[in-house]
LOPA-437216 format. One record per residue: residue in one letter; z, y, x of N, C-alpha, C in turn. Coordinates in steps of 0.05 Angstrom, whole numbers, plus 32768, in hexadecimal, padded with zeros to 4 digits. Layout:
aZYXZYXZYX/...
***
This chain:
x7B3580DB7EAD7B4380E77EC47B6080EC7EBE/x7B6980FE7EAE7B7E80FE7E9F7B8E80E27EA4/x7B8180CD7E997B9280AF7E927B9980A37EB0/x7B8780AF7EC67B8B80AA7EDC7BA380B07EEB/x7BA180D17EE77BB780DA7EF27BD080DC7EE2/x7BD480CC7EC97BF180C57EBC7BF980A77EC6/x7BE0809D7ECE7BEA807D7ED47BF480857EFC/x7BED80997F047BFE80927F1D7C1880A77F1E/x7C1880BC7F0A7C2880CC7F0B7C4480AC7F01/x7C3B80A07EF07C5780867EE47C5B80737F02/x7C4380747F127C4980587F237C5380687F2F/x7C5780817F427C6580947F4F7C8B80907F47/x7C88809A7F2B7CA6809E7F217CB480897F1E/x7CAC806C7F197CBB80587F1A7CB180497F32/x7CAA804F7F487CAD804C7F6C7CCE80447F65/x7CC580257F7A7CE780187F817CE880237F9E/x7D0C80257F9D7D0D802D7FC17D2680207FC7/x7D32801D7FDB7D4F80117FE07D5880227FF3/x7D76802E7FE87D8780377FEC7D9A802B7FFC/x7DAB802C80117DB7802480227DD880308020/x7DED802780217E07804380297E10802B803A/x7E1B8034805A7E26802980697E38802D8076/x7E55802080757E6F803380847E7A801D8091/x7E82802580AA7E97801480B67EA8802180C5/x7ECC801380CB7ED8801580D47EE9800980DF/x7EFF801280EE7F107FFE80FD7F2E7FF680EE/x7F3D7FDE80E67F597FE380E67F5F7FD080FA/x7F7E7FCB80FC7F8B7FC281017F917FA380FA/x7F867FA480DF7F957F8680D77F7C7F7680E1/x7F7A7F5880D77F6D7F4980E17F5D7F4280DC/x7F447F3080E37F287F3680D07F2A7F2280B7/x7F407F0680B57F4A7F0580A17F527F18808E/x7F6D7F2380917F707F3480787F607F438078/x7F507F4D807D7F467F6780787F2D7F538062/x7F217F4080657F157F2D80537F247F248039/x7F327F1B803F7F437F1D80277F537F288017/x7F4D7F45801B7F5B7F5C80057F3F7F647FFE/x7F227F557FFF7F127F677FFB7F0A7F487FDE/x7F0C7F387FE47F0A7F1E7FD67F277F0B7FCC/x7F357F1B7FC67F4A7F017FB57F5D7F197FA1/x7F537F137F897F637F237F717F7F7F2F7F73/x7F8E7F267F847FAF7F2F7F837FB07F427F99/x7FA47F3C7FB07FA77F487FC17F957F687FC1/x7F807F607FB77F6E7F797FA77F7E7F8D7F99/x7F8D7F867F8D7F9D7F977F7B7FB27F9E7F90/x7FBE7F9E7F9F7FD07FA87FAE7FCB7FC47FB8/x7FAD7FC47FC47FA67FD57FC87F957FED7FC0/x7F847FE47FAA7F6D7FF17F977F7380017F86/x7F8F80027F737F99800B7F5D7F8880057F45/x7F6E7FF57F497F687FE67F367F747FCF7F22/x7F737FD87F027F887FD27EE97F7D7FAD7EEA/x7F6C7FAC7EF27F697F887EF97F4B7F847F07/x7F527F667F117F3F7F597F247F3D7F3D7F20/x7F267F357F257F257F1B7F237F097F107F3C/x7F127F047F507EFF7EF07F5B7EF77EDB7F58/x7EE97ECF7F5C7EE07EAA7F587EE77EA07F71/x7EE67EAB7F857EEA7E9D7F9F7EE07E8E7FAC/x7EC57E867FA37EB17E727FA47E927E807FA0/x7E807E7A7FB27E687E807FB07E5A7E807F95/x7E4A7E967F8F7E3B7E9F7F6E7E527EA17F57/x7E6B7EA47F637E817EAB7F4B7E837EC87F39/x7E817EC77F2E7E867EE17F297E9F7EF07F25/x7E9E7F097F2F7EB97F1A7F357EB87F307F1B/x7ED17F387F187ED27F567F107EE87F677F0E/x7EE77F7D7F0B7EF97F897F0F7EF97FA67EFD/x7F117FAB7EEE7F1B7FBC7EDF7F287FD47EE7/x7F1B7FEC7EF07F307FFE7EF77F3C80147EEB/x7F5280207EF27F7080287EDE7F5C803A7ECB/x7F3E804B7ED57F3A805F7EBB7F2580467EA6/x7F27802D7EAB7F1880187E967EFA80197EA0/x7EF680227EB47ED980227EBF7ED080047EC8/x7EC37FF07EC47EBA7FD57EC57EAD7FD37EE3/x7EB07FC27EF97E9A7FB97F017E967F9A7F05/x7E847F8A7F0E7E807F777F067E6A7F6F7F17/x7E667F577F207E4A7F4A7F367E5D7F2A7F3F/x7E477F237F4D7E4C7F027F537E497F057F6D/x7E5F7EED7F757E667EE57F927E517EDB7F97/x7E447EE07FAC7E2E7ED87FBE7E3B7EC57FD2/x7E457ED27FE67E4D7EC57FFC7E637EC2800A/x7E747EB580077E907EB9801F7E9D7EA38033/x7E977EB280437E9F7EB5805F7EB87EB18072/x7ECB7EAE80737EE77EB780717EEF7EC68095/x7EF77EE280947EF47EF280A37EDC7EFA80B5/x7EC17EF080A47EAA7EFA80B37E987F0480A2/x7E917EFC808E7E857F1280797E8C7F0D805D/x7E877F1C80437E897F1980347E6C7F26801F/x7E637F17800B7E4F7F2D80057E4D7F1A7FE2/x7E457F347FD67E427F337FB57E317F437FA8/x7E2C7F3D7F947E187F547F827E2F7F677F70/x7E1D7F777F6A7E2C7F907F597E187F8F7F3D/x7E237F8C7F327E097F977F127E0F7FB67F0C/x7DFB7FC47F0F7DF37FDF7F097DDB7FD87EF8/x7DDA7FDE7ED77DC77FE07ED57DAA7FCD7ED2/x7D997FDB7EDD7D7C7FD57EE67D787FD27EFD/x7D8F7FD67F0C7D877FD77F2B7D9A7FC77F32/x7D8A7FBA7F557D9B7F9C7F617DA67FAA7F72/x7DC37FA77F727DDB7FAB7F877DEF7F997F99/x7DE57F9C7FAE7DF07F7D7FC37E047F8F7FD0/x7E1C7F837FD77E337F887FED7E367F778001/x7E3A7F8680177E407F6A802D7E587F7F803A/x7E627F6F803B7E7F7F7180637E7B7F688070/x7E7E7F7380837E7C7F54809C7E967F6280B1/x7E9F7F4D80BB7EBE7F4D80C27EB87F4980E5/x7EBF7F5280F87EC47F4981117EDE7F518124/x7EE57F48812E7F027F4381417EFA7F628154/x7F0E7F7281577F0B7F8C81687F257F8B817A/x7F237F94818E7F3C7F9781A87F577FA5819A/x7F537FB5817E7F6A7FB781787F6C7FAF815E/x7F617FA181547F5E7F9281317F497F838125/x7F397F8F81147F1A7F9381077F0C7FA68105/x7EF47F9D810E7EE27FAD81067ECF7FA180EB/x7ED97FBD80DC7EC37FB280C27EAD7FC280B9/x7E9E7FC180A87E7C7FC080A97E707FC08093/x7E707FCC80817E647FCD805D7E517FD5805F/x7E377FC880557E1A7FD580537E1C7FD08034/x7E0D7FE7801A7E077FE280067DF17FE98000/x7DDD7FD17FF57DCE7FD97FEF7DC57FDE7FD3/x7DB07FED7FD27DA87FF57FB67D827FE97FB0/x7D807FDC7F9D7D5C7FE27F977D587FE87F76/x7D407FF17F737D3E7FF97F607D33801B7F5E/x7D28801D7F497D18803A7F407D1B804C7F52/x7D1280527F637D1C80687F747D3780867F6F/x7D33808D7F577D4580A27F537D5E809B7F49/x7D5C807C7F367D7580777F327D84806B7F46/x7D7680607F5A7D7E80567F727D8A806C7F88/x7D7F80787F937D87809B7F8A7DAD80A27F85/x7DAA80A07F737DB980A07F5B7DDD80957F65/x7DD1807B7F607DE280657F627DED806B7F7E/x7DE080687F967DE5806D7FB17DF680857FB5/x7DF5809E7FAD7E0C80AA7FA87E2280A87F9D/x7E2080967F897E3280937F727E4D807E7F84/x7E4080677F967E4580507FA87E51805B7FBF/x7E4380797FCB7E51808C7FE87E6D80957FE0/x7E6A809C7FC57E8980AC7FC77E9A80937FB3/x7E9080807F9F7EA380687FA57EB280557FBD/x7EA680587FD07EA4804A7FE97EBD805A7FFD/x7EB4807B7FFB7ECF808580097EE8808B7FFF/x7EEA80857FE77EFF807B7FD67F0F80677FDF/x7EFB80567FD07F0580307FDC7F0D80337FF5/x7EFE802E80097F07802A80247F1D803C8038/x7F248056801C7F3A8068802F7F4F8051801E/x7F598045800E7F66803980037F70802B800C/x7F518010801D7F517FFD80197F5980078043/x7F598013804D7F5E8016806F7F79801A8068/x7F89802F805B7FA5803180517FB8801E8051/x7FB3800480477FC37FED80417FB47FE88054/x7FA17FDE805C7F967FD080807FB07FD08094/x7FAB7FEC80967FB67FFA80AE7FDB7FFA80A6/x7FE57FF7809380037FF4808B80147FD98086/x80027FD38073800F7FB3807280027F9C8067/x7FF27F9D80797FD87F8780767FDF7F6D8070/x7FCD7F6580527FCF7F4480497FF37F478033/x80047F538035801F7F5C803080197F57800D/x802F7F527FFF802E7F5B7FE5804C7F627FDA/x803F7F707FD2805A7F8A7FBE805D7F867FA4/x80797F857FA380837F7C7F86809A7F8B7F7F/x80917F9F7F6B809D7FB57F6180BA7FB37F44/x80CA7FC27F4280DB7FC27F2A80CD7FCE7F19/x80C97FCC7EFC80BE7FD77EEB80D27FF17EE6/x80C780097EE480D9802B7EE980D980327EFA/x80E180557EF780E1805E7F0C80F7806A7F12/x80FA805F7F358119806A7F388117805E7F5D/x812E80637F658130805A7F8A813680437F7B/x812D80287F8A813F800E7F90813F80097FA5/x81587FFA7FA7815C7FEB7FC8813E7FD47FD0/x81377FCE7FD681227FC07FE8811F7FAA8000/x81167F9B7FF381157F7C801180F97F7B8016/x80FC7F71802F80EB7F61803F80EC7F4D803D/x80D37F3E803180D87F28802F80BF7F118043/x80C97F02804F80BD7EF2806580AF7ED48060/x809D7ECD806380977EB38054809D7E9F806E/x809A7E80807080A27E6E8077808E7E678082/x807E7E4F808B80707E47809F80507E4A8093/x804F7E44807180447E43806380287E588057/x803A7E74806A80267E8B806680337E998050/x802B7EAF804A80357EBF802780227EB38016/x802D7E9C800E802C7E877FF0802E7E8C7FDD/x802C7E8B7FCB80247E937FB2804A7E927FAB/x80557E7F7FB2806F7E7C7FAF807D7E8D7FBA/x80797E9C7FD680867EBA7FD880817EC97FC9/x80677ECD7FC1805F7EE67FAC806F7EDC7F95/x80757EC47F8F80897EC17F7080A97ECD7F74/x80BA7EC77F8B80CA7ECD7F9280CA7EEC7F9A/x80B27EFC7F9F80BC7F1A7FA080B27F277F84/x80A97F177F7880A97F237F5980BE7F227F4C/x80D17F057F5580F07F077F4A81027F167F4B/x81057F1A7F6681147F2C7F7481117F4E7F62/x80EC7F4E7F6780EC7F6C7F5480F67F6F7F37/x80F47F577F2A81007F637F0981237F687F17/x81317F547F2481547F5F7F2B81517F7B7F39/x81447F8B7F38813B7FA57F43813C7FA67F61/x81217F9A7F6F81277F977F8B81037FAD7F8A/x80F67FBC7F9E80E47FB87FAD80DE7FA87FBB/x80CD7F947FBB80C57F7D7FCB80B37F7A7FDD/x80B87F7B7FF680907F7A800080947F638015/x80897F49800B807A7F32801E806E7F34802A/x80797F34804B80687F35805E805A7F288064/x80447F25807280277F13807E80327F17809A/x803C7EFA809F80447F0580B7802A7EE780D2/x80167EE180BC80087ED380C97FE97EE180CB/x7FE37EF780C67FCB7F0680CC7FB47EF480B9/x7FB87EF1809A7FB37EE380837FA87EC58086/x7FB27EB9809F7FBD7E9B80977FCB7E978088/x7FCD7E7D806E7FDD7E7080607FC97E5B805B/x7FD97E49804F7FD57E2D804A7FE77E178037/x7FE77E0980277FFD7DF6801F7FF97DDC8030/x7FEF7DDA80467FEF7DC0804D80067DBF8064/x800F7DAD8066802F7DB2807F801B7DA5809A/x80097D9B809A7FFA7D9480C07FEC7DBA80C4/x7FE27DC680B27FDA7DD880B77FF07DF880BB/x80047DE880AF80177E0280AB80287E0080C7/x80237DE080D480337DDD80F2802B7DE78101/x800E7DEC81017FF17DFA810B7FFD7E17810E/x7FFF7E2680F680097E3E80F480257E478105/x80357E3B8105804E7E3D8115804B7E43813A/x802E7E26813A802E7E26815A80197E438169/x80097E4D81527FFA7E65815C80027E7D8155/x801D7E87814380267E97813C80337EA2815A/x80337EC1815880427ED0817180597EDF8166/x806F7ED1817180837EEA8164807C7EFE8162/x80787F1F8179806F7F32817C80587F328162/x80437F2B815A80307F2C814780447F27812B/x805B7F1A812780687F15810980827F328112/x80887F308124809E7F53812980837F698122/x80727F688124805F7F87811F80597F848105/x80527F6B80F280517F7180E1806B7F7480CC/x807F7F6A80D6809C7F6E80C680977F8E80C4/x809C7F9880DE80A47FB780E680937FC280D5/x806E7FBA80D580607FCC80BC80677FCA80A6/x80757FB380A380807FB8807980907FC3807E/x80AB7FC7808E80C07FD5808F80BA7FF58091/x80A5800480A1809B80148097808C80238083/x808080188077806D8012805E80888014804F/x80A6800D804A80B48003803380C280238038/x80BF802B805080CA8047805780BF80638043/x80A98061803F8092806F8034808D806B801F/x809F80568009809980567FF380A9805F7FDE/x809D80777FD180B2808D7FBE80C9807A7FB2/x80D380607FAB80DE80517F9880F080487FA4/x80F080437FC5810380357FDB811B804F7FDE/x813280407FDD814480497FE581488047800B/x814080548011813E804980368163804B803D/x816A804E803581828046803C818980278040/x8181801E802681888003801B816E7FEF8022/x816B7FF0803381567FD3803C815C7FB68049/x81527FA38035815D7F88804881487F73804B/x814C7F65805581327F4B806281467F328058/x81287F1B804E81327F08804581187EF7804C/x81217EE3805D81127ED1806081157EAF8065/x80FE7E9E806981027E86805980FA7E708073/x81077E5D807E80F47E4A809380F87E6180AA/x80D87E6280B480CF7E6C80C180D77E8880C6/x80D37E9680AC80D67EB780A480FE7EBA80A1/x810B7E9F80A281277E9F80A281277EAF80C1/x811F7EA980D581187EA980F981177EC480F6/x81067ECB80E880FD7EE280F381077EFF80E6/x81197EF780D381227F0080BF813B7F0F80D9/x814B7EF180E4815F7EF980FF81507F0C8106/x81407F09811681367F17812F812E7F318123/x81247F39810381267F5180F981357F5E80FF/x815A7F5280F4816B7F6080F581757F6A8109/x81737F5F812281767F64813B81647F798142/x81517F7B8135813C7F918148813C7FAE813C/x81427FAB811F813A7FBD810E815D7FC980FE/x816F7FDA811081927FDA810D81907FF180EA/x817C7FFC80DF8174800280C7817F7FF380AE/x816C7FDB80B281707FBF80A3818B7FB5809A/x81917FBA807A81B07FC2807281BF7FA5806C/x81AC7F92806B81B97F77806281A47F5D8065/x81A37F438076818E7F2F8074819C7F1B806B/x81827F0B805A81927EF1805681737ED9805C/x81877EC18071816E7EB3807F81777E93806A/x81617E86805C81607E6A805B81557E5B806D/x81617E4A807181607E32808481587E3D8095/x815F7E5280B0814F7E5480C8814B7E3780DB/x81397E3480ED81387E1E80FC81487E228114/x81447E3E811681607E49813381687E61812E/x81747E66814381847E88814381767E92815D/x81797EAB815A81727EBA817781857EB6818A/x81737EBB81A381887EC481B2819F7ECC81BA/x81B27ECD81C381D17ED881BA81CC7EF581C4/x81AF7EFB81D981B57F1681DC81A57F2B81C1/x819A7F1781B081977F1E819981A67F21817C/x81B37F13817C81C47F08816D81D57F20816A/x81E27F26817F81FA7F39817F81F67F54817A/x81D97F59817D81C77F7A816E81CB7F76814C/x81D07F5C814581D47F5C812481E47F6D8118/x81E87F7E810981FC7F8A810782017F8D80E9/x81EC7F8380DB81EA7F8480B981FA7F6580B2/x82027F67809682127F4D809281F47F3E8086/x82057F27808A81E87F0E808981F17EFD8070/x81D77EEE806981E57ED4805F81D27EC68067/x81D77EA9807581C67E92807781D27E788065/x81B57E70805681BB7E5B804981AE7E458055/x81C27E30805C81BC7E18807081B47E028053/x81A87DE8805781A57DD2804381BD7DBE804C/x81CA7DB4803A81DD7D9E804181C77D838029/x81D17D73802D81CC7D58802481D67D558017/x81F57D58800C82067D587FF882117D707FF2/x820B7D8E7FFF82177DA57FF2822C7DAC8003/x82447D9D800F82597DA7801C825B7D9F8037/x824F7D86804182567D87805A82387D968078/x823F7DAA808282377DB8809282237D9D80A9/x82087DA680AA82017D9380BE82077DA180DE/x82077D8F80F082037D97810B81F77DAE8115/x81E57DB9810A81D37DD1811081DE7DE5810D/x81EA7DDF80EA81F27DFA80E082167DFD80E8/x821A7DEA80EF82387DF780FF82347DFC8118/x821C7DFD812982157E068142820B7E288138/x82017E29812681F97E44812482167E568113/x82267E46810982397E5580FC824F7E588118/x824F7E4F812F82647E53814C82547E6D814F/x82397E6A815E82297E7B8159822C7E99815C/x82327E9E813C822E7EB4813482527EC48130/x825D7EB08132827D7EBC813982857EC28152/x82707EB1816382707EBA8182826B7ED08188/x82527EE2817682457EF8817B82487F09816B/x82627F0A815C82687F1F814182547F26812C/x82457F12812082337F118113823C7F0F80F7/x823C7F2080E3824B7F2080CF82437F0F80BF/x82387EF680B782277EE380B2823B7ED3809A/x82327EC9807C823B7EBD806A82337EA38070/x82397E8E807682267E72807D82337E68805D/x82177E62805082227E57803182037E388037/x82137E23803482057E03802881F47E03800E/x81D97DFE800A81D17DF87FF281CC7DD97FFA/x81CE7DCB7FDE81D07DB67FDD81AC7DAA7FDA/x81A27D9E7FF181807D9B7FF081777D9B8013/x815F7D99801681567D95802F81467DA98039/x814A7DB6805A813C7DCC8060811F7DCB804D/x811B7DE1804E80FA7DE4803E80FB7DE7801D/x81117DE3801481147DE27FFD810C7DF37FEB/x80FF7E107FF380F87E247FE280D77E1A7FDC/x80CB7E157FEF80B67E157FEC809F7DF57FDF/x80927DF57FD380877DDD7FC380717DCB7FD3/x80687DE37FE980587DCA7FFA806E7DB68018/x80827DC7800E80907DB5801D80937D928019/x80827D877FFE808D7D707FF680AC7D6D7FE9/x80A87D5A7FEE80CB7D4B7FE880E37D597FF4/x80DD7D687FFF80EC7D83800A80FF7D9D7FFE/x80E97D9A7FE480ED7DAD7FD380FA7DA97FBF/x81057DB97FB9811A7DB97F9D811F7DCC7F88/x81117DC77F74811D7DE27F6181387DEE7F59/x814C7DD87F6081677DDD7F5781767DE87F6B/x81677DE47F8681767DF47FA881707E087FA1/x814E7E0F7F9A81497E2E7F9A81577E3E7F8C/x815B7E317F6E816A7E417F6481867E4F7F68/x81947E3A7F7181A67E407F8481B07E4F7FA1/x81897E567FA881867E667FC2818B7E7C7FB2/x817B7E7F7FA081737E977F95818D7EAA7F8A/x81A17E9A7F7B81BA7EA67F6E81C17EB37F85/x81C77EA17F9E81E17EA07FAF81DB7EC57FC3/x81B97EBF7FC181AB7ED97FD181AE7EF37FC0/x81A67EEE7FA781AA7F0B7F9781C07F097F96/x81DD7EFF7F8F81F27F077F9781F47F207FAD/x81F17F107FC581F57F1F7FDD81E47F387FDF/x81D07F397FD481C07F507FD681CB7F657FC1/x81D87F597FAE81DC7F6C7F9F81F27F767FA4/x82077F677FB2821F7F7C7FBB821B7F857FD8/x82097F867FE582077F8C800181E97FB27FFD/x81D97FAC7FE981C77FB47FE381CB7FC97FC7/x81D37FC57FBB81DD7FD27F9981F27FD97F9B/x820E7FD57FAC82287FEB7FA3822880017FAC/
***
C-alpha cells in the first residue's frame, strides 16, 4: 500500500502542464518594422540595450542573445514570416519554450500579438511563466518605445559623454542599407549623433527594378512623419545639442532632405547629394538654413543642365545654398547603384560635407 501511494504521490509531482503568457498591442509603425526589430541583430540592439545579438535569418537558425548583466538566452528560428509572424524556441532548461508574433495591419499602424508558451513539469513551468510575464513587460515597454518614436531608424552614437551637434540622416531609393548605417557610424566617430531614418516603413532592397518599385509607392507625407519622428526622438536625447541639428541626405533622401528644411525652420544646416529636383519655389523660399548640394559632373568642373537650373533656382528664392561638383555620376554614394558608384566621389562627398557641417554645426 505504502509503494502505492509513493508511486502516485511521484506521478502527481512531475504532472506536465503548459503555461501560456499572452500580450498584445498597438503601435504606430508598420507590421514590417515592427517584424524586424524583433528578428535582425542590429536593429535588435537599437532598442533592447542588449550587450549582443545574433540571428540566422533563416528557418531552424539559431539565435542568441547576450544581455548587458551577461544573462544568456538562446533557441532556434522556427519560422519567418516577414510582417506576419515570427516564431522560435527558447531553451529553458528541461522545459520546451515556443514564441510566436504575429503581425497585422491596424487603421493606425500594427497590431501585435505574442503568445508564449511553456511545457513541462508543472511547477517549473509555473515557474518559468512568471519568470517570461515580467520579462515580457520589460521587453515590450522597450520594444513599443522605439515602435512608437523612430521605427526601423538606426543610431549612431560618439563614443563620451557630452552634447553633440546631430544629423538626420536620409537614405536614397535603396531603403536604410547597410551603407547608410556605415556612413552614420562615420559621421559618429567626427562627433556627430546620427539617426538614419526609415523613411520606407522597413522596405529596402539592393536591387535598382525593386528600389524603382520603392520610389513609385512611397508617400511623401509617410517619409515627412517619419523625418519629423527622428527629429523628435533626436530632441529627447540627453547627448543632442538641440540647438545644433542638421539633415543630410542622399538621391532620394537628398528631396526630402529640401523639403525637411523647408518644413522643419529648427533645422540649423542641410546638405543634399545629387537631388533629382527641388521643391517648389513656394517651398524653397521657407529654407532659411545654409545648404550645401553636391551635384555629379563627368569631369568635376563643368555644371550639367539640371544643376545650373537648380543653382538660378535657389538665388531666385534666397536660398543660402553652396552648389559644389563632385567629379562621378548621380548615385555615386551608394554600391547597388552599379557602375554608378564611386569610391573616390564618396570620398570626396564625404570631406566636402563634414567640412560644412563642421563649420555650420561645431563653431
Amino acid at each position: 500500500m505504502h509503494t502505492i501511494v509513493l508511486m502516485i504521490f511521484l506521478a502527481g509531482s512531475w504532472a506536465f502542464a503548459n503555461q501560456t503568457v499572452e500580450r498584445a498591442f498597438e503601435t504606430t509603425a508598420s507590421p514590417l518594422q515592427a517584424y524586424r526589430a524583433l528578428s535582425e541583430d542590429w536593429l535588435y540592439l537599437q532598442w533592447s540595450g542588449a550587450r549582443s545579438a545574433a540571428f540566422g535569418g533563416a528557418p531552424e537558425t539559431p539565435w542568441r542573445i547576450t544581455s548587458e548583466d551577461g544573462q544568456l538566452r538562446e533557441g532556434i528560428l522556427k519560422t519567418l514570416e516577414p510582417a506576419v509572424a515570427l516564431e522560435y524556441t527558447m531553451f529553458v532548461g528541461e522545459l520546451n519554450s515556443f514564441v510566436k508574433f504575429t503581425f497585422s495591419s491596424s487603421p493606425t499602424g500594427t497590431s501585435v500579438h505574442l503568445a508564449h508558451e511553456i511545457q513541462g513539469e508543472a511547477h517549473a513551468a509555473e515557474q518559468e511563466a512568471e519568470h517570461a510575464a515580467a520579462m515580457w513587460e520589460i521587453t515590450l515597454s522597450k520594444l513599443l518605445y522605439y515602435l512608437n518614436s523612430r521605427p526601423g531608424s538606426y543610431l549612431a552614437l560618439p563614443i563620451g559623454e557630452n552634447r553633440y551637434p546631430a544629423l538626420l540622416l536620409l537614405h536614397d531609393r535603396f531603403g536604410l542599407s547597410k551603407t547608410i548605417r556605415d556612413v552614420a557610424d562615420s559621421l559618429a566617430v567626427r562627433g556627430y549623433v546620427v539617426l538614419a531614418v526609415d523613411m520606407f516603413k522597413g522596405d529596402r532592397t539592393s536591387d535598382l527594378a525593386q528600389a524603382k518599385r520603392f520610389l513609385e509607392l512611397v508617400q511623401e507625407t509617410d517619409a515627412l512623419a517619419a523625418i519629423g519622428a527622428g527629429w523628435r526622438a533626436l530632441l529627447t536625447d540627453s547627448l543632442v545639442n538641440r540647438k545644433k541639428i542638421g539633415v543630410l541626405g542622399t538621391g532620394y533622401g537628398a528631396d526630402m532632405a529640401l523639403r525637411a528644411l523647408a518644413s522643419e525652420p529648427s533645422l540649423r544646416a542641410g546638405a543634399a547629394w545629387y537631388p533629382s529636383d527641388t521643391p517648389p519655389d513656394s517651398l524653397l523660399s521657407r529654407i532659411g538654413a545654409p545648404l550645401v548640394v553636391l551635384n555629379p559632373s563627368m569631369n568635376g568642373t563643368d555644371p550639367s543642365p539640371q544643376t545650373t537650373a537648380m543653382s538660378q533656382r535657389f538665388v531666385q528664392q534666397a536660398v543660402r545654398a553652396e552648389m559644389l561638383l563632385i567629379k562621378g555620376e548621380s548615385g555615386f554614394a551608394e554600391p547597388a547603384n552599379g557602375a554608378a558608384y564611386s569610391g573616390a566621389a564618396f570620398a570626396d562627398a564625404m570631406r566636402s560635407t563634414l567640412s560644412f557641417f563642421d563649420r555650420r554645426l561645431k563653431l
